[in-house]
C-alpha positions in Angstrom: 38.9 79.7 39.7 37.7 79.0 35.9 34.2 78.4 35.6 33.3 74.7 34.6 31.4 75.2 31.4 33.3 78.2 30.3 32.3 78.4 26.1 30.2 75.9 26.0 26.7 75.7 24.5 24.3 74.0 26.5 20.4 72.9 25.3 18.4 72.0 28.4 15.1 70.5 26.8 12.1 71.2 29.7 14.0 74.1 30.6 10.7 75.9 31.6 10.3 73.2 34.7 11.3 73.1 38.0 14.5 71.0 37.3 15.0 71.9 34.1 15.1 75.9 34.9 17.6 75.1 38.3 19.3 73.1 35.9 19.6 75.7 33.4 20.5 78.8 36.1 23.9 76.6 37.2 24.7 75.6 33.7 24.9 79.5 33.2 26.3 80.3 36.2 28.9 78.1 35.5 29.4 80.0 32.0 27.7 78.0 29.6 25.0 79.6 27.1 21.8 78.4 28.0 19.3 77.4 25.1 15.9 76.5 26.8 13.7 74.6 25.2 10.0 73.7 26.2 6.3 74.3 25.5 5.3 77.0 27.5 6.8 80.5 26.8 6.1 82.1 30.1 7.6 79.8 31.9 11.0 79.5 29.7 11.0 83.5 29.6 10.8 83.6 32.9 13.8 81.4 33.8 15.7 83.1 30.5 15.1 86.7 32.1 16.6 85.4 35.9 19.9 83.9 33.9 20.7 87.1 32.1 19.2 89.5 34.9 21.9 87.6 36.8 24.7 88.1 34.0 24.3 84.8 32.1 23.6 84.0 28.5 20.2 82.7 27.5 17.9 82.3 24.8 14.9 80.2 24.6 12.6 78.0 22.0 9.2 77.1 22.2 9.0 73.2 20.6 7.5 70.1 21.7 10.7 67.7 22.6 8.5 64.6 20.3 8.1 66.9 17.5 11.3 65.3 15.4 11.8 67.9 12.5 11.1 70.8 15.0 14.5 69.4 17.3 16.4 68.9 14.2 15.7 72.4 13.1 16.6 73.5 16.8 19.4 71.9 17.0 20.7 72.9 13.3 19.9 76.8 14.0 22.0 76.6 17.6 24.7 75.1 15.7 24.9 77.5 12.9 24.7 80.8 15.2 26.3 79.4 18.2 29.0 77.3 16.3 28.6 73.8 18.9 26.3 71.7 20.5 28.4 71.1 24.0 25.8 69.7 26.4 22.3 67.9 25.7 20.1 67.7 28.5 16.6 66.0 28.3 14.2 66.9 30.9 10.9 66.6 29.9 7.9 65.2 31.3 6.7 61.9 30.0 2.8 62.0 31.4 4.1 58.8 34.0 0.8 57.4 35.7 1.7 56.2 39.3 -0.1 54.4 42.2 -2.3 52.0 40.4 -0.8 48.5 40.6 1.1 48.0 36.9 -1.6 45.0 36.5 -4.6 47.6 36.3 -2.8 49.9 34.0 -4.7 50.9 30.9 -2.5 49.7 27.7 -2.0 53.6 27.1 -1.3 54.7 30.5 1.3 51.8 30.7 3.3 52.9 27.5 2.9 56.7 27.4 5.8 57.7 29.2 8.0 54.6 27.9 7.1 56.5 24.5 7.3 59.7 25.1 10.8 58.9 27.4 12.1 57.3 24.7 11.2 59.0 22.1 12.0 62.5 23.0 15.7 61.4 24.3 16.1 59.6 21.3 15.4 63.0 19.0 17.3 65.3 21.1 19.8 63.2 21.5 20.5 62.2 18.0 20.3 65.8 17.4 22.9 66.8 19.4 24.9 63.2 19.1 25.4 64.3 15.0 26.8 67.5 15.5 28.8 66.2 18.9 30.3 63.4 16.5 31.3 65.9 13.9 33.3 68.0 16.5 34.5 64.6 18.4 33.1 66.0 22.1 29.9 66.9 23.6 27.8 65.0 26.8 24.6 64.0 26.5 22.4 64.2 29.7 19.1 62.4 30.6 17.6 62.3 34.3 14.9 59.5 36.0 14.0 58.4 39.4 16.2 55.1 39.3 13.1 53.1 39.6 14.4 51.0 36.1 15.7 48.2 38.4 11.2 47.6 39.6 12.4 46.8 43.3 9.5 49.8 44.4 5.8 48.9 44.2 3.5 51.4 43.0 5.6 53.2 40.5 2.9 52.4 37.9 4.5 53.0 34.1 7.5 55.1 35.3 10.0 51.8 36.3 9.7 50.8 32.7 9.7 53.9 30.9 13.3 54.8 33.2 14.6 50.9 32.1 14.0 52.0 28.6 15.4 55.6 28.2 18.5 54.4 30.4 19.6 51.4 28.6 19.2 53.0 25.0 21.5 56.1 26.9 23.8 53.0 27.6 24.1 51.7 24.2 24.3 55.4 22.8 27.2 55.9 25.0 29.2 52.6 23.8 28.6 54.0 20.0 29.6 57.5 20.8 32.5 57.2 22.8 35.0 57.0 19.7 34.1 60.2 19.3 34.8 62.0 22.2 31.3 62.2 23.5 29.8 61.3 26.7 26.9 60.1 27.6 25.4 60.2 31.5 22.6 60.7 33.5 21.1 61.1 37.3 19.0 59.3 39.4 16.9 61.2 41.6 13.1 61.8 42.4 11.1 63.8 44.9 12.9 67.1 44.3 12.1 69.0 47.4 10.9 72.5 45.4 9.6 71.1 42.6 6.9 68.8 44.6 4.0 70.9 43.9 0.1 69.3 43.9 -0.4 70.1 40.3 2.7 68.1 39.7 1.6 65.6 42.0 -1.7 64.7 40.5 -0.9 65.0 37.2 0.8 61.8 38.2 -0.6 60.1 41.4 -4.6 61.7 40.4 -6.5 64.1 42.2 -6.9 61.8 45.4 -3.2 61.2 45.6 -1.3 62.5 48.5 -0.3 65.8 49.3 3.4 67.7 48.6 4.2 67.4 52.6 3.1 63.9 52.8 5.6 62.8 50.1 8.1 64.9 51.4 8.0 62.8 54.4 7.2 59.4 52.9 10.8 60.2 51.1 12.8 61.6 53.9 11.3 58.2 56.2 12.9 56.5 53.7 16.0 57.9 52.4 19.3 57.4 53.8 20.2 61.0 54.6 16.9 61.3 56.0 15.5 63.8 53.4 13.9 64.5 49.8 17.1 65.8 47.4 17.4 69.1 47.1 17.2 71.0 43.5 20.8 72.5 44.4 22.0 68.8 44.9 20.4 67.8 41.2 21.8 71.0 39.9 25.4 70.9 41.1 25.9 67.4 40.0 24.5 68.1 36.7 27.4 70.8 36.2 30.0 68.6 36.8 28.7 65.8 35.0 28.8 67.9 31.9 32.3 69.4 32.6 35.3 68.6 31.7 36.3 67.4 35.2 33.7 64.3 34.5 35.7 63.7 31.7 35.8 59.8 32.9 32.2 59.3 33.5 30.2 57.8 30.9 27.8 55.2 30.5 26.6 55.5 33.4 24.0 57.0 36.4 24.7 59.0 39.3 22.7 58.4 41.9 21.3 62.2 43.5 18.5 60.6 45.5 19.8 61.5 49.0 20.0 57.4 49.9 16.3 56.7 48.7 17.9 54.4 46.0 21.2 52.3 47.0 23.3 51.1 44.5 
């Protein structure tokens, strides 16, 4: 069986990260050349050297995703050596501040990750979206918890920072698809192997609860009775950037193991 991303050229910004790196690792398993892109070199090396110690193609890029000229420049440099820009997937973190009610918000904490969500998709996006027009294919990628809709109390600045990023991906997709390109992305959140405490209370504080309490705060709550699995994010993430998605745009797929319905 052909692999699904076979020639293709694949960015994965926050490639470093626990998403971002399973992310990357089935992108290249599935035959795409991996270009990771992130601030921390360790942690991009480290995910480069398990892809190609594995057989896959990788290289990697150490930028900030809301440094504009720097993604450009990235973007024009992996065209030029590479020859396309196939797949553009956003991952970053935004610096979302959760638990306080949205009402005791600082100004700042409230519109941080609204500005740095949409900011940094809109760069690496309209990075990729240029050269993607000029070769009339491509898919764009972006990923949130689904918490746009502000059904879930206690989701502090992340509800509107995932309205935002998701309805520009929207519009993006209506003004790309003449050319071929695609633009998706995936609803999930509470990632069982990426739940760590430094993650945790970079987002929730120090006093916020611990890995194993979310764990089962999500799986009480979810459908299927569990957090998502990285593998589940990963997998769908493949095929959404395949060909064999080739219907799908415009729209979210919903990897949250039941925690969100619709």
């Amino acid at each position: 069986m052909s692999k699904l991303l076979a020639g293709r050229n694949a960015i994965v910004y926050g490639g470093g990260g626990g998403i971002g790196g399973g992310v990357a690792r089935a992108f290249a398993r599935e035959g795409a050349r991996v270009f990771l892109v992130g601030r921390t070199r360790a942690k991009l090396e480290a995910v480069a050297a398990d892809i190609t110690g594995r057989g896959g193609a990788a290289e990697t890029a150490v930028l900030d995703a809301l440094d504009e000229q720097a993604v450009d420049e990235h973007a024009e440099a992996v065209t030029a050596g590479a020859g396309s820009i196939d797949v553009s997937f956003n991952l970053i973190t935004r610096g979302d501040v959760q638990g306080p009610a949205l009402l005791e918000l600082t100004p700042d904490d409230l519109l941080r990750a609204v500005t740095n969500g949409l900011l940094s998709n809109y760069f690496t996006a309209r990075a990729a979206g240029r050269q993607m027009m000029r070769q009339r294919s491509g898919v764009i990628l972006h990923l949130n918890s689904g918490s746009g809709a502000g059904t879930t109390a206690g989701m502090g600045s992340t509800g509107p920072a995932d309205a935002a990023t998701e309805a520009f991906m929207r519009q993006l997709a209506a003004e790309l698809g003449p050319y071929g390109v695609r633009v998706c992305g995936i609803w999930t959140a509470g990632v069982a192997e990426t739940l760590t405490r430094e993650k945790l209370a970079a987002v929730g504080g120090p006093d916020g609860p611990s890995p194993q309490d979310v764990q089962g705060m999500i799986a009480g709550m979810s459908v299927l009775g569990r957090t998502p699995r990285l593998a589940d994010v990963a997998e769908v993430a493949a095929f959404l950037a395949s060909d064999r998605a080739g219907g799908i745009t415009g729209s979210m797929t919903n990897v949250t193991a039941g925690l969100v319905l619709r």
